[in-house]
C-alpha positions in Angstrom: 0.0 0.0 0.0 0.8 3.8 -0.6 0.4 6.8 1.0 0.2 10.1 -0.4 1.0 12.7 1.9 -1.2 16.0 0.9 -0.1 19.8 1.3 -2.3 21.8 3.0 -0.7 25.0 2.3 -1.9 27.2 -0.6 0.7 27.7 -3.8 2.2 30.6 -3.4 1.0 33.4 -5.8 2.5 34.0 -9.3 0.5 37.1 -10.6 3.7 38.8 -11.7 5.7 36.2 -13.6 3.1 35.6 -16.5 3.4 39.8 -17.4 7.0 39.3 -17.1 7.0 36.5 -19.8 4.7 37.9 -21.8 6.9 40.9 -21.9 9.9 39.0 -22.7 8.4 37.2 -25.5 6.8 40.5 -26.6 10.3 42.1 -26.7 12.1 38.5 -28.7 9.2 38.9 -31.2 9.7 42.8 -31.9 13.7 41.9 -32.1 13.2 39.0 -34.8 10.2 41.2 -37.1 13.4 43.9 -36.6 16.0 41.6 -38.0 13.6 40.4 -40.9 12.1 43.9 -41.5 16.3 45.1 -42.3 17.4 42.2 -44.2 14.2 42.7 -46.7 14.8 46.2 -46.9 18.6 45.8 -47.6 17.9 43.3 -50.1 15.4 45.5 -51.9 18.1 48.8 -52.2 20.3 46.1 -53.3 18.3 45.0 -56.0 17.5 48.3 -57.5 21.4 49.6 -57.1 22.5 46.3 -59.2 19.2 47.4 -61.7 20.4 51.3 -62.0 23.9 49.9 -62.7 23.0 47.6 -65.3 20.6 49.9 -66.8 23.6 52.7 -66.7 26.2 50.0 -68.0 23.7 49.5 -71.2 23.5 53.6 -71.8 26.9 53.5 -71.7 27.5 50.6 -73.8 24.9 52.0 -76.7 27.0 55.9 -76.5 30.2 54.4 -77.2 28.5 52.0 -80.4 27.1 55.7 -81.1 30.4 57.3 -81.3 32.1 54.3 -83.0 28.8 54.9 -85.6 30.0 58.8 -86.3 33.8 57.6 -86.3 33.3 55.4 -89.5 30.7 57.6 -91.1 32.3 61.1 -90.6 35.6 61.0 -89.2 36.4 64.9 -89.8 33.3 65.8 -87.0 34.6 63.1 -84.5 38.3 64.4 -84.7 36.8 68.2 -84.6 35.2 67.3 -81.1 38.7 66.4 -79.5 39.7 67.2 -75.8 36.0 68.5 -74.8 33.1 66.8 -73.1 29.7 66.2 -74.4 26.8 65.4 -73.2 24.5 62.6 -75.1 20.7 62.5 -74.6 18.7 59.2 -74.7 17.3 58.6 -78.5 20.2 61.0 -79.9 23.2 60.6 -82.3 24.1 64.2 -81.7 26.9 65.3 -79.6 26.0 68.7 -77.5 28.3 70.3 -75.1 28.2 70.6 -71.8 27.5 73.8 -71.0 28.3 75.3 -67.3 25.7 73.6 -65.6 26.9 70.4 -67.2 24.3 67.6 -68.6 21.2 67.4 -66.2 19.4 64.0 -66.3 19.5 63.4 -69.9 17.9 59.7 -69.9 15.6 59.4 -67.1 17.5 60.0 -63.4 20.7 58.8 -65.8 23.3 61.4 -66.7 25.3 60.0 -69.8 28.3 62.2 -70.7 31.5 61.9 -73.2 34.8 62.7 -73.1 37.0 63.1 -76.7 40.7 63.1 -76.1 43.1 62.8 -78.6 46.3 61.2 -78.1 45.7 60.1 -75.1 48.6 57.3 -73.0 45.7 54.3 -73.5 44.9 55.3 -77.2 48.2 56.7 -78.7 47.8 58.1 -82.2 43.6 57.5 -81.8 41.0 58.9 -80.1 40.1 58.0 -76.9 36.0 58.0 -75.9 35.1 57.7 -72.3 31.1 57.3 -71.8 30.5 58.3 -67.8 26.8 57.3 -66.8 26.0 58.7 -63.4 22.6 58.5 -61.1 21.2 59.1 -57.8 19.9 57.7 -55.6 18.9 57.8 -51.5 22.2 57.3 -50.6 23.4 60.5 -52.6 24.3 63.5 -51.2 23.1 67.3 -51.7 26.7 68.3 -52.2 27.3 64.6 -54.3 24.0 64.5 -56.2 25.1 61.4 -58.6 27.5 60.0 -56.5 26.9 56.7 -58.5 28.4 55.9 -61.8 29.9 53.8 -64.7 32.5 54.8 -66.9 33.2 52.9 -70.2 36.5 53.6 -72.8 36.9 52.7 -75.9 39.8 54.0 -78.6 38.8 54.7 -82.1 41.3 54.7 -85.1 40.4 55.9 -88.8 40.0 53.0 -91.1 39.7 55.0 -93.9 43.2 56.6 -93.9 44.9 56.0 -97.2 48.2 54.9 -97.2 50.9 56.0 -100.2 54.2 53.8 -100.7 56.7 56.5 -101.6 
């Protein structure tokens, strides 16, 4: 046989300790939606930075076919445009220059400039073209407005230079 010895005295109260746990997971839960809420934000301005560099990267890529275009069709205005900067709109094949205020957004929040040097120590004896696409974004500064961008180079030569034998 077994005998089960029974208390007599009351539990003792716990009214406190479920408010404090209730708390605590109150506070784990707000911690880990926190973490979460961060990482997919992150992620997102991540996303759209690798877009706007891609999408600059292509503008880029298109000026210098553009430029390499007006090289073999009229090689007297390309070497005319030496040692200046230019600024190239979206949907145009014509060169403007930068005036003091320089380009403005000239393809959506892009800014696609170029830059003709002659002689330069990468293209000796050619052209050189640098295409700079710049944007902004949150990150950007008031002083640094397009403190993103993507610069492309490419030397040009005349291929329709006639050579003489003496």
């Amino acid at each position: 046989m077994k005998f089960y010895c029974l208390s007599l005295r009351k539990p003792e109260k716990q009214n406190g300790q479920t408010l404090i746990e209730a708390l605590v997971a109150l506070g784990a839960a707000v911690i880990v939606l926190s973490a979460i809420t961060v990482a997919v934000i992150s992620a997102l301005n991540n996303v759209q930075y690798t877009k706007n560099q891609n999408q600059a990267t292509q503008y880029a890529q298109q000026a210098i076919e553009i430029m390499r275009q007006i090289g073999q069709s009229d090689w007297a205005y390309l070497s005319s445009k030496v040692n200046k900067n230019y600024c190239l709109p979206e949907g145009s094949n014509t060169l403007e220059d930068i005036s003091a205020n320089g380009c403005g957004q000239n393809i959506g929040i892009f800014v696609r400039e170029v830059d003709i040097e002659q002689n330069s120590q990468s293209c000796s004896g050619n052209i050189s073209i640098t295409v700079t696409v710049r944007w902004s974004d949150g990150k950007c500064s008031l002083s640094n407005p397009y403190c993103h961008k993507v610069n492309l180079n490419s030397c040009l030569s005349n291929r329709n230079v006639n050579i003489t034998a003496p």
